[in-house]
mmCIF file as Biopython writes it, N, C-alpha, C and O atoms, coordinates in Angstrom:
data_model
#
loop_
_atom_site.group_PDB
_atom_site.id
_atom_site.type_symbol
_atom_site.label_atom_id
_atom_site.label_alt_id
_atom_site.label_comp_id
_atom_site.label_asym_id
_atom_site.label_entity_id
_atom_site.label_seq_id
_atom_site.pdbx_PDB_ins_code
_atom_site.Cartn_x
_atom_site.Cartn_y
_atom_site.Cartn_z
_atom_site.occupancy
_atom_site.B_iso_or_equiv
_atom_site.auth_seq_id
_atom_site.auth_asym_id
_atom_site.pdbx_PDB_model_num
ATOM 1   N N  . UNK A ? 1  ? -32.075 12.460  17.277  1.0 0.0 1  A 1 
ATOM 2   C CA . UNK A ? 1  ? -31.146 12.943  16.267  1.0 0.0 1  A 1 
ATOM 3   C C  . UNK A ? 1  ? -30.378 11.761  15.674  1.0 0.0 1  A 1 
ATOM 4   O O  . UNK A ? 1  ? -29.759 10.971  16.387  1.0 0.0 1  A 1 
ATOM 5   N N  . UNK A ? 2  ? -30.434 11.680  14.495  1.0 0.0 2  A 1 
ATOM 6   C CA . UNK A ? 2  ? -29.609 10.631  13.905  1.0 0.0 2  A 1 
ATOM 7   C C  . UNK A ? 2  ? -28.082 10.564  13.744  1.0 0.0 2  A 1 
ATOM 8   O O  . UNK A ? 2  ? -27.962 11.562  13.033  1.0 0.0 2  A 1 
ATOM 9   N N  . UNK A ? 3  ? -27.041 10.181  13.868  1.0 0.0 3  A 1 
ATOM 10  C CA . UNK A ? 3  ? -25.789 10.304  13.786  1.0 0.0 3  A 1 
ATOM 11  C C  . UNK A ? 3  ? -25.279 8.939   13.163  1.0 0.0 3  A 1 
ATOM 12  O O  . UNK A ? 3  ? -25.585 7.780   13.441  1.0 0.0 3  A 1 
ATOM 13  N N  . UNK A ? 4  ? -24.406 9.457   12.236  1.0 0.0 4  A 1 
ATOM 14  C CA . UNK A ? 4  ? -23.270 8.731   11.249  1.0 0.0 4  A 1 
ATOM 15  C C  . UNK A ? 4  ? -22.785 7.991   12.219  1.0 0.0 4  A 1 
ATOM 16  O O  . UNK A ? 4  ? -22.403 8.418   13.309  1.0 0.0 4  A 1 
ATOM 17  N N  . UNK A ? 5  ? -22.785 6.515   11.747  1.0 0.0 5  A 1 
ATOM 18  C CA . UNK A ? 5  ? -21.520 5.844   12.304  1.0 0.0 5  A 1 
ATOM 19  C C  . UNK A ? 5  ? -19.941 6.922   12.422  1.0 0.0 5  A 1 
ATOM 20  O O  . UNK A ? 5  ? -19.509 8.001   12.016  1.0 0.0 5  A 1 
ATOM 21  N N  . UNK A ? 6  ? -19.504 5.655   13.332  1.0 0.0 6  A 1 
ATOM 22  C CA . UNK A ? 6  ? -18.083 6.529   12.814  1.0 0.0 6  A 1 
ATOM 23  C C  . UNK A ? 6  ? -17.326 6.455   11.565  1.0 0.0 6  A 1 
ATOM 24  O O  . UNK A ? 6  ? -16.752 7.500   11.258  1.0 0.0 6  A 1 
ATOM 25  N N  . UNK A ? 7  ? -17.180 5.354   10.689  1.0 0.0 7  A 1 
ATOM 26  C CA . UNK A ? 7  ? -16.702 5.460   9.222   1.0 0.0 7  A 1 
ATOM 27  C C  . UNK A ? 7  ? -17.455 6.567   8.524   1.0 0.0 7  A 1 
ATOM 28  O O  . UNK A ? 7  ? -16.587 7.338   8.116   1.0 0.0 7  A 1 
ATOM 29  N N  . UNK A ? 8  ? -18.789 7.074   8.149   1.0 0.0 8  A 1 
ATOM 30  C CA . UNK A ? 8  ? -19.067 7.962   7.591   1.0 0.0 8  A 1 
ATOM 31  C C  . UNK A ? 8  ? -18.637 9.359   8.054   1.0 0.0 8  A 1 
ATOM 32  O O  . UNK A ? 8  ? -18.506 10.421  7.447   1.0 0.0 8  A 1 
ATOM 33  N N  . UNK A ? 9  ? -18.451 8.979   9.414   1.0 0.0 9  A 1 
ATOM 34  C CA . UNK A ? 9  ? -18.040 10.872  10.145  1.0 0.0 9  A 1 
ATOM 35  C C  . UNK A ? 9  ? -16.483 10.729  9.404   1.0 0.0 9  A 1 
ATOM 36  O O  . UNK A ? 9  ? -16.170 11.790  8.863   1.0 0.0 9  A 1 
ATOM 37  N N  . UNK A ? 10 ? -15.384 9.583   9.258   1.0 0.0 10 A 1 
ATOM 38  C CA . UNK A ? 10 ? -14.253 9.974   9.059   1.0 0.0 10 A 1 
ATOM 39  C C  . UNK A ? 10 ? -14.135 9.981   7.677   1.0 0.0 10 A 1 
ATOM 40  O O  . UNK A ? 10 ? -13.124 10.572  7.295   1.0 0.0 10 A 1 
ATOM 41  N N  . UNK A ? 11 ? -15.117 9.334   6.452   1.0 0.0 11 A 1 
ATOM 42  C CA . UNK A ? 11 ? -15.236 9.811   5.058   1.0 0.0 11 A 1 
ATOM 43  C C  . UNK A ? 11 ? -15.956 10.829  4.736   1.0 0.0 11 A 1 
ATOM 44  O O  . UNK A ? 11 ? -15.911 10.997  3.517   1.0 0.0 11 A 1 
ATOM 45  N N  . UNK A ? 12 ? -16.690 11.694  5.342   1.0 0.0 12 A 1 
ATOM 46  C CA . UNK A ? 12 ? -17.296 13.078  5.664   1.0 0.0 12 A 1 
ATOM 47  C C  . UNK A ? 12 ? -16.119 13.782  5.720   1.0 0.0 12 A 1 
ATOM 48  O O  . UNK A ? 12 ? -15.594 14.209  4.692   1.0 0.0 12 A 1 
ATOM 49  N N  . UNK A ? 13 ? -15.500 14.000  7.158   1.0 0.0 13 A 1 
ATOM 50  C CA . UNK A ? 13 ? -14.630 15.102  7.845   1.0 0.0 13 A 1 
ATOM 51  C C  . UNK A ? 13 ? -13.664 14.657  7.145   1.0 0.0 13 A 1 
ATOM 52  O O  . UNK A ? 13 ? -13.558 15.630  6.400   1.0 0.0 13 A 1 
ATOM 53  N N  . UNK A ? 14 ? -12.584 13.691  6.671   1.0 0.0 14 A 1 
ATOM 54  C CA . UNK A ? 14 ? -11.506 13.390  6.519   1.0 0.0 14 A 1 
ATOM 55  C C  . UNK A ? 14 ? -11.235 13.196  5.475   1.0 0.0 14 A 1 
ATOM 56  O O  . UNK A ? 14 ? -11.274 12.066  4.989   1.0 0.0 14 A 1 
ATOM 57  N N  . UNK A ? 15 ? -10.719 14.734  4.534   1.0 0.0 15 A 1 
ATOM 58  C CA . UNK A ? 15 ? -10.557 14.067  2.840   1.0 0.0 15 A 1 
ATOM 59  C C  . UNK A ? 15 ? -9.325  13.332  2.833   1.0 0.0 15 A 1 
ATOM 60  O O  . UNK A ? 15 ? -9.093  12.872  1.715   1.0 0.0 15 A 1 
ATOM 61  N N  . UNK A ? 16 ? -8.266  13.004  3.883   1.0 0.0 16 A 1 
ATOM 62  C CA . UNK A ? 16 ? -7.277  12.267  3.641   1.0 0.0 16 A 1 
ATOM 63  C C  . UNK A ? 16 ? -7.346  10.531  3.635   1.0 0.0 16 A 1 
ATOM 64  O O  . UNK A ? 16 ? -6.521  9.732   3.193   1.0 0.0 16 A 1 
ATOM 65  N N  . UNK A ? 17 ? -8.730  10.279  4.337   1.0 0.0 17 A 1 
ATOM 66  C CA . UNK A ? 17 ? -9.452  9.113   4.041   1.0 0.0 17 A 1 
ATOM 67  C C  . UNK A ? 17 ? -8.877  8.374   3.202   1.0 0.0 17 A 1 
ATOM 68  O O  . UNK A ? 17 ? -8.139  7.473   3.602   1.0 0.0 17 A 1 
ATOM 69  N N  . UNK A ? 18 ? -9.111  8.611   1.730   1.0 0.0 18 A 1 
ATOM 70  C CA . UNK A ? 18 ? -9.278  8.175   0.131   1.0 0.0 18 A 1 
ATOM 71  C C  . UNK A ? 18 ? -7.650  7.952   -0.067  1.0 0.0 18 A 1 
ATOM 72  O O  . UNK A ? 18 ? -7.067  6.944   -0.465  1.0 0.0 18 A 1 
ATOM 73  N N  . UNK A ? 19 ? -7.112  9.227   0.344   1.0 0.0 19 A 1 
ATOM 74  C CA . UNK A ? 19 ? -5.712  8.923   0.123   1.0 0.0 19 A 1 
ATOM 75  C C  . UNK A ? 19 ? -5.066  8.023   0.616   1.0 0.0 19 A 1 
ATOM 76  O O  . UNK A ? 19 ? -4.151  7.410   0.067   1.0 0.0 19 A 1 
ATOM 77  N N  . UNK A ? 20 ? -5.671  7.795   2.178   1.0 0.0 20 A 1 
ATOM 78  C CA . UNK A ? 20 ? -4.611  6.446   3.315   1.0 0.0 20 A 1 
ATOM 79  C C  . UNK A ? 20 ? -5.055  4.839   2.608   1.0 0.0 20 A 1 
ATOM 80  O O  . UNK A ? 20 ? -4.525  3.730   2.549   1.0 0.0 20 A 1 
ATOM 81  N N  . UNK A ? 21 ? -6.480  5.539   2.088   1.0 0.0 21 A 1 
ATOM 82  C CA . UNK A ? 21 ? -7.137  4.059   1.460   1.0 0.0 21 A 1 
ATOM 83  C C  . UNK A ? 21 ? -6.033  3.564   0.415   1.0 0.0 21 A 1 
ATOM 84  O O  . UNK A ? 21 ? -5.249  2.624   0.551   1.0 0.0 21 A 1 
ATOM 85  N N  . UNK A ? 22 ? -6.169  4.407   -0.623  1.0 0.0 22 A 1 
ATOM 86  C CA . UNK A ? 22 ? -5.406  4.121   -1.722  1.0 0.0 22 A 1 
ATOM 87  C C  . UNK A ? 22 ? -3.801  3.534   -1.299  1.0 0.0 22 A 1 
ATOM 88  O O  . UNK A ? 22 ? -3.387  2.450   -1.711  1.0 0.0 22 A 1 
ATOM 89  N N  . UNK A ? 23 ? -2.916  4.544   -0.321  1.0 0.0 23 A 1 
ATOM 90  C CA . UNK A ? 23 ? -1.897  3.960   -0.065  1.0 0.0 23 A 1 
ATOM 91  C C  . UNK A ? 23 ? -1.778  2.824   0.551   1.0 0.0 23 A 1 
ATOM 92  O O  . UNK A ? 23 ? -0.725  2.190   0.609   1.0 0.0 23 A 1 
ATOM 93  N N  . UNK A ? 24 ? -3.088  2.407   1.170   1.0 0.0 24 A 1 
ATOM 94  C CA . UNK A ? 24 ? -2.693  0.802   1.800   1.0 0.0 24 A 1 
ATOM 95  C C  . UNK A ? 24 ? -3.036  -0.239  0.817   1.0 0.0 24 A 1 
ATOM 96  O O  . UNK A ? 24 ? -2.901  -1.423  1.123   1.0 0.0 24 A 1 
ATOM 97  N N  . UNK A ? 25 ? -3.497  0.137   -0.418  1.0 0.0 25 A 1 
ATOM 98  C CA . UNK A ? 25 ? -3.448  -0.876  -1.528  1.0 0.0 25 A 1 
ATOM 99  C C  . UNK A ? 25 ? -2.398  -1.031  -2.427  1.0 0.0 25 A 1 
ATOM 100 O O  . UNK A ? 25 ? -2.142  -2.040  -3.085  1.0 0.0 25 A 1 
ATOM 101 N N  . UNK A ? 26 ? -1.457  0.654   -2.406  1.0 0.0 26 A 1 
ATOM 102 C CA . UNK A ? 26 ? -0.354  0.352   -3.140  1.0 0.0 26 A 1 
ATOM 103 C C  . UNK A ? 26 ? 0.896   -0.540  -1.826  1.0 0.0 26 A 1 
ATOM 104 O O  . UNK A ? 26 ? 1.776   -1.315  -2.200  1.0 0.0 26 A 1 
ATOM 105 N N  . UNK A ? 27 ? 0.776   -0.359  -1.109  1.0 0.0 27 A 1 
ATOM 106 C CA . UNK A ? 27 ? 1.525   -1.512  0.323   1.0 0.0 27 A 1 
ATOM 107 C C  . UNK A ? 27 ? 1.136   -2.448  0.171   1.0 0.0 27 A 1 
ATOM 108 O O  . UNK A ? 27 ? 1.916   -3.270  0.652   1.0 0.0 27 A 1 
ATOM 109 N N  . UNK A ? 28 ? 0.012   -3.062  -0.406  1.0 0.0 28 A 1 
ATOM 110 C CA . UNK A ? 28 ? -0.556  -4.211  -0.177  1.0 0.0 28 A 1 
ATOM 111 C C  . UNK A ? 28 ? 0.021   -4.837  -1.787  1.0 0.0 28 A 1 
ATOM 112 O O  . UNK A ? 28 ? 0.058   -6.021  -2.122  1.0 0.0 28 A 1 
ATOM 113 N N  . UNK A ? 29 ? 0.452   -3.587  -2.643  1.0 0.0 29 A 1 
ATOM 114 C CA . UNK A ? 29 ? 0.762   -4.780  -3.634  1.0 0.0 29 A 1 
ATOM 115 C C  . UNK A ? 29 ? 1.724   -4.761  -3.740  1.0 0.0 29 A 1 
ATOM 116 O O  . UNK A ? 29 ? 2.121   -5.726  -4.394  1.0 0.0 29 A 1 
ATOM 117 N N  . UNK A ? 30 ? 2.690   -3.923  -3.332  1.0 0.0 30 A 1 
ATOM 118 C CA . UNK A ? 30 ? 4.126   -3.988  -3.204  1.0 0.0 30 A 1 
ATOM 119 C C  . UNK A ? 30 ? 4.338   -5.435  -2.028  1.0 0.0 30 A 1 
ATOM 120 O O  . UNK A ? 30 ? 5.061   -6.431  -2.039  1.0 0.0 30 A 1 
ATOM 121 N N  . UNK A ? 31 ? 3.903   -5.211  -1.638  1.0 0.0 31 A 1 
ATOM 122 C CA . UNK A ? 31 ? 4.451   -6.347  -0.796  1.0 0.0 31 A 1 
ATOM 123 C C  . UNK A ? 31 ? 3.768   -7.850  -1.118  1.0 0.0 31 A 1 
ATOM 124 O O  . UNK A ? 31 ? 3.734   -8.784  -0.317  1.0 0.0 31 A 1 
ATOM 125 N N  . UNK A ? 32 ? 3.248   -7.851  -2.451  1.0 0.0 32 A 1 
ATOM 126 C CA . UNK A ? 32 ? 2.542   -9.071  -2.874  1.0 0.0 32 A 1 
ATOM 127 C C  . UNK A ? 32 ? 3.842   -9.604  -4.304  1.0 0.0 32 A 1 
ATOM 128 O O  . UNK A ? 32 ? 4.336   -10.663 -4.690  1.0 0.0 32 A 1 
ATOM 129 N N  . UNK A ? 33 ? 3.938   -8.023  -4.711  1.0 0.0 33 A 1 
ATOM 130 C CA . UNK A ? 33 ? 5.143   -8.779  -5.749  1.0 0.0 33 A 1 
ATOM 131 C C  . UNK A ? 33 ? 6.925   -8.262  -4.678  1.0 0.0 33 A 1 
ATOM 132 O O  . UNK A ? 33 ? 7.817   -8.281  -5.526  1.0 0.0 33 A 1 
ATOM 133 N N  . UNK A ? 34 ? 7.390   -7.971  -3.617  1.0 0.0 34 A 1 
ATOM 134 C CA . UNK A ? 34 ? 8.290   -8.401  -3.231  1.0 0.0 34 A 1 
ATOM 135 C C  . UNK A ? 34 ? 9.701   -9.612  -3.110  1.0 0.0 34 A 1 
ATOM 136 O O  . UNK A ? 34 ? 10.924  -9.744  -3.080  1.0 0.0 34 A 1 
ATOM 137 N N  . UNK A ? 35 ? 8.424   -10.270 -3.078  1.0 0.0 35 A 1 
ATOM 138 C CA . UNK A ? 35 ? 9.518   -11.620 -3.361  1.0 0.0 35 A 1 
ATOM 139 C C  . UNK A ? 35 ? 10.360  -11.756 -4.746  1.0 0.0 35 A 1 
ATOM 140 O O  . UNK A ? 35 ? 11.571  -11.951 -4.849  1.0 0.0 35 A 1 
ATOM 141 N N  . UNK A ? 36 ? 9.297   -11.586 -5.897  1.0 0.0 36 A 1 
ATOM 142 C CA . UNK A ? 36 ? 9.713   -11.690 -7.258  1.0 0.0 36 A 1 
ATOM 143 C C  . UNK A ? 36 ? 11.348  -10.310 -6.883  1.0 0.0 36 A 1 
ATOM 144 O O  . UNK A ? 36 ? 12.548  -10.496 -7.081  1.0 0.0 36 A 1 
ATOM 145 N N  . UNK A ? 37 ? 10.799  -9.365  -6.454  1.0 0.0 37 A 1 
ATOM 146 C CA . UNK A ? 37 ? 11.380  -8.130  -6.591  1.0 0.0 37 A 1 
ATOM 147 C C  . UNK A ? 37 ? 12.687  -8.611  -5.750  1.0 0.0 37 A 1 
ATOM 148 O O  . UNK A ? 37 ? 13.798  -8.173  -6.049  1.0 0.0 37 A 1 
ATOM 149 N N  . UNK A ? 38 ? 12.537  -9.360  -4.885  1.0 0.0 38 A 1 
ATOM 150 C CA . UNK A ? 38 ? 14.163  -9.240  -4.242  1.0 0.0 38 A 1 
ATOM 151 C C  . UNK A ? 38 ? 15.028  -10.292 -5.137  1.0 0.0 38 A 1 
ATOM 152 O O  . UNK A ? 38 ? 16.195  -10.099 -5.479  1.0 0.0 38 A 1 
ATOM 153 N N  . UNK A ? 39 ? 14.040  -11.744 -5.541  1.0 0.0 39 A 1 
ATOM 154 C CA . UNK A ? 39 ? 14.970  -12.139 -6.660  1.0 0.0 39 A 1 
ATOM 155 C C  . UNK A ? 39 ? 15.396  -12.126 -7.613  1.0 0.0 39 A 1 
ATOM 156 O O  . UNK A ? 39 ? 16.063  -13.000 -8.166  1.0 0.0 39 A 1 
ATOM 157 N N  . UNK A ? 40 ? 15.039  -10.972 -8.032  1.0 0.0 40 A 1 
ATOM 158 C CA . UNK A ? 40 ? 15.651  -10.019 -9.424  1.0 0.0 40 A 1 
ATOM 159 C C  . UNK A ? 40 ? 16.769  -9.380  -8.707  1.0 0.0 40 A 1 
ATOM 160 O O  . UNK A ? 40 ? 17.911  -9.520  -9.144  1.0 0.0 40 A 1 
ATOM 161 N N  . UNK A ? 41 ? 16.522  -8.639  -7.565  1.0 0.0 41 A 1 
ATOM 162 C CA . UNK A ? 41 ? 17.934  -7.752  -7.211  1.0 0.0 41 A 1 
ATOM 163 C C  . UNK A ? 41 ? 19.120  -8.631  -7.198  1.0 0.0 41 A 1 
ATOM 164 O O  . UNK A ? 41 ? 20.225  -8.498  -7.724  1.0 0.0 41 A 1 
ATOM 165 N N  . UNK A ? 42 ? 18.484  -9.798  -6.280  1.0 0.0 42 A 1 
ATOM 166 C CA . UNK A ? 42 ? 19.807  -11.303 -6.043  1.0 0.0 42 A 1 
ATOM 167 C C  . UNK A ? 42 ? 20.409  -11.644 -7.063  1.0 0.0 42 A 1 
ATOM 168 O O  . UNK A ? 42 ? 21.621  -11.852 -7.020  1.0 0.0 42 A 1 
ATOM 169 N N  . UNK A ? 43 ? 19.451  -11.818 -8.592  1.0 0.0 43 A 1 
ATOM 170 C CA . UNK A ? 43 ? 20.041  -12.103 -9.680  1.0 0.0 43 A 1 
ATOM 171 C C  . UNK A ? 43 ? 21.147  -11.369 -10.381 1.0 0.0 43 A 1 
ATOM 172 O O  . UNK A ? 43 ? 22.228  -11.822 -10.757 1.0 0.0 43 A 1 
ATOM 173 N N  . UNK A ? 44 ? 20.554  -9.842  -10.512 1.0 0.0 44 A 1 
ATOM 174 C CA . UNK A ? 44 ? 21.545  -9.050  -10.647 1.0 0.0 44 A 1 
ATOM 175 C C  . UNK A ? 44 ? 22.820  -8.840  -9.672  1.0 0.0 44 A 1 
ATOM 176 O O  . UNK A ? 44 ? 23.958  -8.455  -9.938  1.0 0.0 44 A 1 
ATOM 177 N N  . UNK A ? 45 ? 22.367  -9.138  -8.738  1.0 0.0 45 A 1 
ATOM 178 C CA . UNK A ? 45 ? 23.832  -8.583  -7.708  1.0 0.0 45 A 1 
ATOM 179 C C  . UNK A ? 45 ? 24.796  -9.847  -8.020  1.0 0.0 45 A 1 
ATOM 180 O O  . UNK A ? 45 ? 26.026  -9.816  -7.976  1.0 0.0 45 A 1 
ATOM 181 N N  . UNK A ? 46 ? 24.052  -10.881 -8.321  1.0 0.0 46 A 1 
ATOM 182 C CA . UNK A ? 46 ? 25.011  -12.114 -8.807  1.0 0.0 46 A 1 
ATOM 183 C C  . UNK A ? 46 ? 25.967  -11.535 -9.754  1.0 0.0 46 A 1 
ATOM 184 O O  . UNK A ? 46 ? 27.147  -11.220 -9.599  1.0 0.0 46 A 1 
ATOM 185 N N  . UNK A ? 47 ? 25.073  -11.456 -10.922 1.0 0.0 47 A 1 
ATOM 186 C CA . UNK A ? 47 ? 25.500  -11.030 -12.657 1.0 0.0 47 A 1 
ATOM 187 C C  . UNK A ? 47 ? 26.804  -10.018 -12.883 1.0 0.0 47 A 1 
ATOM 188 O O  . UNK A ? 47 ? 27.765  -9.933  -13.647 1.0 0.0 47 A 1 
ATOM 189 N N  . UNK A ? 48 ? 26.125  -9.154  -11.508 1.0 0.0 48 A 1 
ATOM 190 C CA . UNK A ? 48 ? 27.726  -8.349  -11.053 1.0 0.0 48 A 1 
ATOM 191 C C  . UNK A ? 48 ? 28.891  -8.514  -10.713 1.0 0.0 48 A 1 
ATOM 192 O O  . UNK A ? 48 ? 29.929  -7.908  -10.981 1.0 0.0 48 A 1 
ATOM 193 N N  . UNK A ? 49 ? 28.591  -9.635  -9.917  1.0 0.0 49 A 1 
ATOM 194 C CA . UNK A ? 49 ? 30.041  -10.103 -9.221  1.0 0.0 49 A 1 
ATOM 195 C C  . UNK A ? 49 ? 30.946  -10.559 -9.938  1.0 0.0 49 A 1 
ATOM 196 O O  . UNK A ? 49 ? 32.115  -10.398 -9.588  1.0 0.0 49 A 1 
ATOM 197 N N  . UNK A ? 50 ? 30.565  -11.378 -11.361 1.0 0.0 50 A 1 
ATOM 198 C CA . UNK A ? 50 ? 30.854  -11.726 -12.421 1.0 0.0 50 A 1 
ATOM 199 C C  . UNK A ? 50 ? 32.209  -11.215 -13.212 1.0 0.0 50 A 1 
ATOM 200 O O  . UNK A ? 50 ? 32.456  -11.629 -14.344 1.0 0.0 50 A 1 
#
């Protein structure tokens, strides 16, 4: 009898698969532009103090 690896049994059985996929690419780019993103907040929180 032939049997699926296990990645095909969990993209078979698991339509939440696609979804965890997708969210670890939007994590992966949030945390690629982060840096930019906190020194914009720094800038502004400066601009405030002002």
């Amino acid at each position: 009898m032939n049997e699926p690896d296990n990645l095909e049994f969990v993209i078979d059985f698991n339509p939440d698969f696609q979804e965890q996929t997708i969210q670890a690419g939007e994590l992966r780019l949030i945390k690629s532009f982060l840096p930019e993103i906190l020194k914009e907040i720094a800038i502004q929180a400066e601009s405030n103090k002002e």
